[in-house]
TORDO-978524 format. One record per residue: residue number from 0; residue in three letters; chain; x, z, y of N, C-alpha, C in turn. Coordinates in steps of 0.001 Angstrom, whole numbers, plus 500000, padded with zeros to 6 digits. Layout:
% residues N
R     i    aa   ch      n_u      n_w      n_v     ca_u     ca_w     ca_v      c_u      c_w      c_v
R   NUM   Ala    A        X        Z        Y        X        Z        Y        X        Z        Y
...
% end
This chain:
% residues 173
R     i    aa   ch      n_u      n_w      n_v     ca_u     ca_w     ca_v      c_u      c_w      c_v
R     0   Unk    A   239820   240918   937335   239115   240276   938428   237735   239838   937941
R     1   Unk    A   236668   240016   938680   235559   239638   938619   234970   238553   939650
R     2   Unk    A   234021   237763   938832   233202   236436   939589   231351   236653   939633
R     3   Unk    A   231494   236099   940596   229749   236153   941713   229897   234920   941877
R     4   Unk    A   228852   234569   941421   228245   233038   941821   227010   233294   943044
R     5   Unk    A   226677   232317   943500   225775   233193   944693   225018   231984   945257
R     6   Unk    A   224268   231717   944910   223011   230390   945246   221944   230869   945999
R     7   Unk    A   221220   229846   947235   220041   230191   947373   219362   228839   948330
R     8   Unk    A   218066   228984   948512   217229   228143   949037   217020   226844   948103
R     9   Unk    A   216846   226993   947032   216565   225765   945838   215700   225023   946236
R    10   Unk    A   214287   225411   946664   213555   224978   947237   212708   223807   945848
R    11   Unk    A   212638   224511   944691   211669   223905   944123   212815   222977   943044
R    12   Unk    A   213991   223011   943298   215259   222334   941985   215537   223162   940863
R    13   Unk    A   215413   222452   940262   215347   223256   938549   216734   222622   937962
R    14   Unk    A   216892   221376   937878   218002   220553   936923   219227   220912   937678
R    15   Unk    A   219358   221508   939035   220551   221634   939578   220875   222998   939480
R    16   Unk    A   219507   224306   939482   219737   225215   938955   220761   225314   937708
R    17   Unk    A   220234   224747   936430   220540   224918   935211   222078   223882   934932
R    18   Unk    A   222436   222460   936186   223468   222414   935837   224775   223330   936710
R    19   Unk    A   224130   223953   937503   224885   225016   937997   225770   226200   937430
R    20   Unk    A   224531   226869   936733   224641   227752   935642   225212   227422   934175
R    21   Unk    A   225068   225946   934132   226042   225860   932869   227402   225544   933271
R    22   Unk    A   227680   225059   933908   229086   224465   934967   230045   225774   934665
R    23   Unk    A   229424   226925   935294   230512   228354   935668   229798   229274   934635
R    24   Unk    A   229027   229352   933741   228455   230269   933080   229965   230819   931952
R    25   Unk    A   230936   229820   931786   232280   230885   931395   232959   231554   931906
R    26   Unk    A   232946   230896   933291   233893   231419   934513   233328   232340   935467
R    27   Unk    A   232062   233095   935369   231528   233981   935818   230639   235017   935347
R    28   Unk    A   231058   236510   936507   230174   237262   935475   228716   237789   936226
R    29   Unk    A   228801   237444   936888   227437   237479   938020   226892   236409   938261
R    30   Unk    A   225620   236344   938753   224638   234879   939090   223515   235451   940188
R    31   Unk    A   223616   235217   941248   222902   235718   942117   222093   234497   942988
R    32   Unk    A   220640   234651   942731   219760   233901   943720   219125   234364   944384
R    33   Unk    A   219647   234047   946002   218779   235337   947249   217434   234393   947848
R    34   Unk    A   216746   233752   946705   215380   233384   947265   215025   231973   947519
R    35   Unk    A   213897   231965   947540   213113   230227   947977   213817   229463   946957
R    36   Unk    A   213364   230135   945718   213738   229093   944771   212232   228350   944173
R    37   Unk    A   211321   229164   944756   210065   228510   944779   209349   228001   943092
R    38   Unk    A   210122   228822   942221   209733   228386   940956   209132   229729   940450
R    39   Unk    A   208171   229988   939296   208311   231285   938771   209099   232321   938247
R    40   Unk    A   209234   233757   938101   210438   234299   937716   210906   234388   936565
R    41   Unk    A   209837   233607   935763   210638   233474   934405   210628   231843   934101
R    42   Unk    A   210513   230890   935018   210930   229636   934865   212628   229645   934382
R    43   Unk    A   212744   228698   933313   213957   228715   932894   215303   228208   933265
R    44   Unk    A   214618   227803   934620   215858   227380   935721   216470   228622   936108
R    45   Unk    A   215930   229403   936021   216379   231213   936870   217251   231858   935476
R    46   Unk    A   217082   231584   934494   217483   232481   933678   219049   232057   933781
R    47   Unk    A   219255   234118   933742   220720   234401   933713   221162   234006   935631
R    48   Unk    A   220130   234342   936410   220062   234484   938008   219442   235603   938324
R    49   Unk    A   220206   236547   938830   220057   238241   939619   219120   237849   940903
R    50   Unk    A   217631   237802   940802   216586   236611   941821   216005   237517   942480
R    51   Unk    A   216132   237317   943610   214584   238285   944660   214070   236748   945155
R    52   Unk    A   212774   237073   945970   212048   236371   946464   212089   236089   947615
R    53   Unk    A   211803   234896   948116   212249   234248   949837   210395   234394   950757
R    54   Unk    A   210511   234034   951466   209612   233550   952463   208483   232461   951526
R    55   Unk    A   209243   231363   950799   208915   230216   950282   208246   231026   948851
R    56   Unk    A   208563   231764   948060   208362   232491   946942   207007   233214   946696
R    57   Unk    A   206613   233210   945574   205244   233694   945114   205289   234578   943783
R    58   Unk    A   204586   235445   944045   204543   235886   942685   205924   236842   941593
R    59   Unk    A   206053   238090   942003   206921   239314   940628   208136   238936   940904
R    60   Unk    A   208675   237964   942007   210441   238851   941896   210329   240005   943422
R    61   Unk    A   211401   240702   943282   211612   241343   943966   212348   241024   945112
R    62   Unk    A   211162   242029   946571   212232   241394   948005   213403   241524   948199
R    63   Unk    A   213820   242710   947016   215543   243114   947509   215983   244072   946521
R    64   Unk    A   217075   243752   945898   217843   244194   944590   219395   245425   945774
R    65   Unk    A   218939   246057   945090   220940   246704   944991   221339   247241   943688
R    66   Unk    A   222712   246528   943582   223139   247049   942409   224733   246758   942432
R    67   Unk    A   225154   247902   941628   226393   248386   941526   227385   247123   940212
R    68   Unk    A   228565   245963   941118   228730   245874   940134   230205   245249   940484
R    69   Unk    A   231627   245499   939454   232626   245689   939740   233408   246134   940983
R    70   Unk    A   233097   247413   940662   233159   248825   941839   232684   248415   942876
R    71   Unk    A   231557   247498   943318   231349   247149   944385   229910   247131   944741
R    72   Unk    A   228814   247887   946056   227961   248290   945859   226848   246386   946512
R    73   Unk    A   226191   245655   945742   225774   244612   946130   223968   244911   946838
R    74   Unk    A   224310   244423   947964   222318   244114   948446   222216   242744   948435
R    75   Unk    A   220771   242507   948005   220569   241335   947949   219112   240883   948071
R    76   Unk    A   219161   240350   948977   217620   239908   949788   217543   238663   950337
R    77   Unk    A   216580   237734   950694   216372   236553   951362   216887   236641   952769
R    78   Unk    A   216601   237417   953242   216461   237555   954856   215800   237434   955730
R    79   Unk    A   214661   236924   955638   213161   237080   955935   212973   237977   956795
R    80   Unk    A   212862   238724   956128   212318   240577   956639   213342   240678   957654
R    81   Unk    A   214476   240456   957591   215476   241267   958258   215913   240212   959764
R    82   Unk    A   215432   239205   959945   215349   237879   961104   216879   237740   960538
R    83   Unk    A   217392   237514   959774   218592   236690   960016   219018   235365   960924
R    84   Unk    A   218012   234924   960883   218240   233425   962159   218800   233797   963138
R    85   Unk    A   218354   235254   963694   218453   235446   965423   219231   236349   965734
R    86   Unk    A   219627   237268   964262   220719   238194   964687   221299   239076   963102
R    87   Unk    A   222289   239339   962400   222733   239852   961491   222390   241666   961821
R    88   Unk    A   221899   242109   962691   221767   243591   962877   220707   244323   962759
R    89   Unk    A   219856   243836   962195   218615   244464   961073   219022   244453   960019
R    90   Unk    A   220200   243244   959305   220590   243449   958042   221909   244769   957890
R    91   Unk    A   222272   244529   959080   223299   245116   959121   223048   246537   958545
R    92   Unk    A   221934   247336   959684   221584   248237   959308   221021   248794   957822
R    93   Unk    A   220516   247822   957389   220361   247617   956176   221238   247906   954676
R    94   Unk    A   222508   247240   955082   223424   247402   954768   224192   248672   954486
R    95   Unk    A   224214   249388   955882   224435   250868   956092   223425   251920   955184
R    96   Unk    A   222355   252086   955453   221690   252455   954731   221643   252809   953127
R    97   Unk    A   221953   251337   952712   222080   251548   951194   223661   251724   950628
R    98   Unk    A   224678   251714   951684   226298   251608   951378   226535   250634   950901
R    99   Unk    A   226149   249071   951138   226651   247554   950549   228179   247746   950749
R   100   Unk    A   228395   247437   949760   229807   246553   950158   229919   245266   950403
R   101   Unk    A   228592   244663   949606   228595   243332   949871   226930   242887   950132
R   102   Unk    A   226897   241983   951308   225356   241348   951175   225262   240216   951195
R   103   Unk    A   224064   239411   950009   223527   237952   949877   222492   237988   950183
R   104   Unk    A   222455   236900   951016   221377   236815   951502   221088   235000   951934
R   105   Unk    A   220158   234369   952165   219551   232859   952266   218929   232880   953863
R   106   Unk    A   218231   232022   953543   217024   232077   954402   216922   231151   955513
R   107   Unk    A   218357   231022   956198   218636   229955   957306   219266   228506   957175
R   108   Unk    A   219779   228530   955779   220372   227638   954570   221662   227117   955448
R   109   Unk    A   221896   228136   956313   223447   227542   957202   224650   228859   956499
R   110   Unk    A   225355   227896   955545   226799   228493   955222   227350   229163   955950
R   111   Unk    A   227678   230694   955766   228573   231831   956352   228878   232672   955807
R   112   Unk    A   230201   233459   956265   230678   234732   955865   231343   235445   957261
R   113   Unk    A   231133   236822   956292   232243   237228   957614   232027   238774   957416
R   114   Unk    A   232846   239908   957893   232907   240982   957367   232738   241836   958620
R   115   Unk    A   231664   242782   958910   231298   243573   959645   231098   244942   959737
R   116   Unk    A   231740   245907   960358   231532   247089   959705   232586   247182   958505
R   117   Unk    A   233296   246349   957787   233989   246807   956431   233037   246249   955248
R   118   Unk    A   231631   245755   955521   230421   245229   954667   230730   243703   954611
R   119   Unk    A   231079   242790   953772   230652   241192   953611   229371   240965   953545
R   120   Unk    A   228814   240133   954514   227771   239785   954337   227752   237872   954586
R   121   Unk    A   227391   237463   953397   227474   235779   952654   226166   235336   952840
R   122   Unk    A   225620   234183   953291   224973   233271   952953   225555   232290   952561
R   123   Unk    A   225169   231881   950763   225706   230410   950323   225290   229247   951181
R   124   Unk    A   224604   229206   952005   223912   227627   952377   222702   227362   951210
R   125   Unk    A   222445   226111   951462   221270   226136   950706   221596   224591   949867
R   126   Unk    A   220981   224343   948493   221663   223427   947737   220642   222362   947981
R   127   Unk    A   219977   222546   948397   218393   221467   948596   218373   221022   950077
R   128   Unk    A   218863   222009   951366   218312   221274   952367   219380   222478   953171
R   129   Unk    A   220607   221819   953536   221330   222753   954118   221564   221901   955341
R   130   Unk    A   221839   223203   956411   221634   223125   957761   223242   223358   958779
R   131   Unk    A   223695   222596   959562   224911   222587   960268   226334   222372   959631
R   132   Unk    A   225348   221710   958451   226670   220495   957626   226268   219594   956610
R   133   Unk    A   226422   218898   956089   225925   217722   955254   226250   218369   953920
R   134   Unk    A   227002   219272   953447   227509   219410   952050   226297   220707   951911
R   135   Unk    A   225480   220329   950446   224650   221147   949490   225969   222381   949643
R   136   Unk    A   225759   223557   949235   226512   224402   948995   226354   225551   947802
R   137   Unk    A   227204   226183   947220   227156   227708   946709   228487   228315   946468
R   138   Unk    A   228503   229398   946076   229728   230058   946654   229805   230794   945268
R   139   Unk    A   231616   231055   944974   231836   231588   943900   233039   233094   944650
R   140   Unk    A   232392   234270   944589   233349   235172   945061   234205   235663   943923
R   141   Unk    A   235508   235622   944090   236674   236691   942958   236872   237823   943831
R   142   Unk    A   236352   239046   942667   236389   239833   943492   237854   240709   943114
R   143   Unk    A   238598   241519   943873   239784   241623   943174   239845   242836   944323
R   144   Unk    A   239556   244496   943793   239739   245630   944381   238659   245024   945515
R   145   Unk    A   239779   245316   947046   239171   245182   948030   239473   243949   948535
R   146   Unk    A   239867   242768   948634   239929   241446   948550   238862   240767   947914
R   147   Unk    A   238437   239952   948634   237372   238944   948266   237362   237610   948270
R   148   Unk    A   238139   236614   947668   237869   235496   947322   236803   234403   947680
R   149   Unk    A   236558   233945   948596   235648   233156   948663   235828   231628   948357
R   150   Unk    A   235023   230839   947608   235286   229613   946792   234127   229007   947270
R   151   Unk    A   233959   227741   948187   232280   227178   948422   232887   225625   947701
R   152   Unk    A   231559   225118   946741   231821   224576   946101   230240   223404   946518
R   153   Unk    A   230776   222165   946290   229273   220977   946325   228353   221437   945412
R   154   Unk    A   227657   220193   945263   226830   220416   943950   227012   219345   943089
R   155   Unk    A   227945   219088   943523   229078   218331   942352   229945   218920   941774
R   156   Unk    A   230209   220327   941850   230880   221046   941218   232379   221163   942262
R   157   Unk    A   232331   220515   942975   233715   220500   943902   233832   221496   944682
R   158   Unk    A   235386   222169   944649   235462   223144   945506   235613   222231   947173
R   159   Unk    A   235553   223130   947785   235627   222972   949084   236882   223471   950060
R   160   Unk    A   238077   223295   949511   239173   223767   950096   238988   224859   951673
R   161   Unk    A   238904   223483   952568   238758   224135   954030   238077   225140   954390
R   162   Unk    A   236941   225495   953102   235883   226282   953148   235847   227677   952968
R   163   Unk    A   237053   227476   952172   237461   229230   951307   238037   230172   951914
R   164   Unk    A   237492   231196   952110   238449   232284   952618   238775   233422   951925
R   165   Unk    A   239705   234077   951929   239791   235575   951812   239611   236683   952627
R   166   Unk    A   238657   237584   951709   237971   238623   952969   238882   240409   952940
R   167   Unk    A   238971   240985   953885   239792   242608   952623   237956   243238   953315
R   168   Unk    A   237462   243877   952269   236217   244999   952347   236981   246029   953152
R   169   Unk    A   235614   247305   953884   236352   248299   954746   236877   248050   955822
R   170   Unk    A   237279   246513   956466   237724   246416   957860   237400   244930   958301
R   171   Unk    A   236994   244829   959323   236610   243535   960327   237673   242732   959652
R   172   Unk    A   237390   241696   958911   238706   240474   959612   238215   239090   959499
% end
């Protein structure tokens, strides 16, 4: 089984970055930040974070990563470009396009999942200024075949029971 950590909208936090990353840095093998972390890309809050760039972002990361990792094909972008606020079906397409199995993405800093097409597509929430709930958020996926684990955790390190779901890849559920 494999672990995805999955952060975004920092919005300029460095010390919560880095106690983030030391917290799960045994217990995971991925680190993904989908943007508006508003720091440079080699500020040392990012290191050992798979980073594209948000709306909020300046300067050498990239708008959008795909990459292949425990058999599973990942996109990963802010959401910006793609209006996530107003509708998931620019990303969607998006999605299609490159064969995601899975997409991260930020941008609206409101916590979701949900599986479309057979594609997961996650926003962690945002750990600085999250929107349609009071709890900072980030999300730890186990990924296991086609089952997906979802773990949303404070920034106190607390999981979030009510929060977690399990997803199966390949079909709506």
């Amino acid at each position: 089984m494999s672990k995805v950590l999955v952060v975004s909208d920092s919005h300029g936090l460095t010390k919560e970055l880095e106690t983030i990353r030391e917290r799960h840095l045994s217990d995971v093998d991925l680190m993904i930040h989908c943007g508006d972390s508003q720091l440079d890309p080699d500020h040392p809050a990012l290191t050992g974070y798979f980073t594209v760039g948000g709306n909020c972002d300046f300067g050498g990361f990239p708008q959008e990563l795909v990459s292949d990792f425990a058999g599973k094909k990942f996109f990963i972008t802010h959401g910006h470009r793609y209006s996530v606020k107003t509708s998931l079906m620019n990303l969607k397409y998006k999605a299609e396009e490159v064969g995601a199995d899975i997409v991260c993405f930020g941008h609206s800093h409101v916590l979701g999942a949900e599986v479309v097409g057979g594609t997961l597509f996650l926003n962690p929430g945002s750990i600085r200024l999250p929107r349609e709930r009071i709890e900072k958020t980030y999300v730890i996926l186990d990924l296991n075949g086609d089952k997906v684990e979802m773990s949303v955790f404070d920034m106190e390190g607390h999981k979030i029971p009510k929060l977690s779901h399990q997803f199966v890849l390949g079909k709506d559920s």
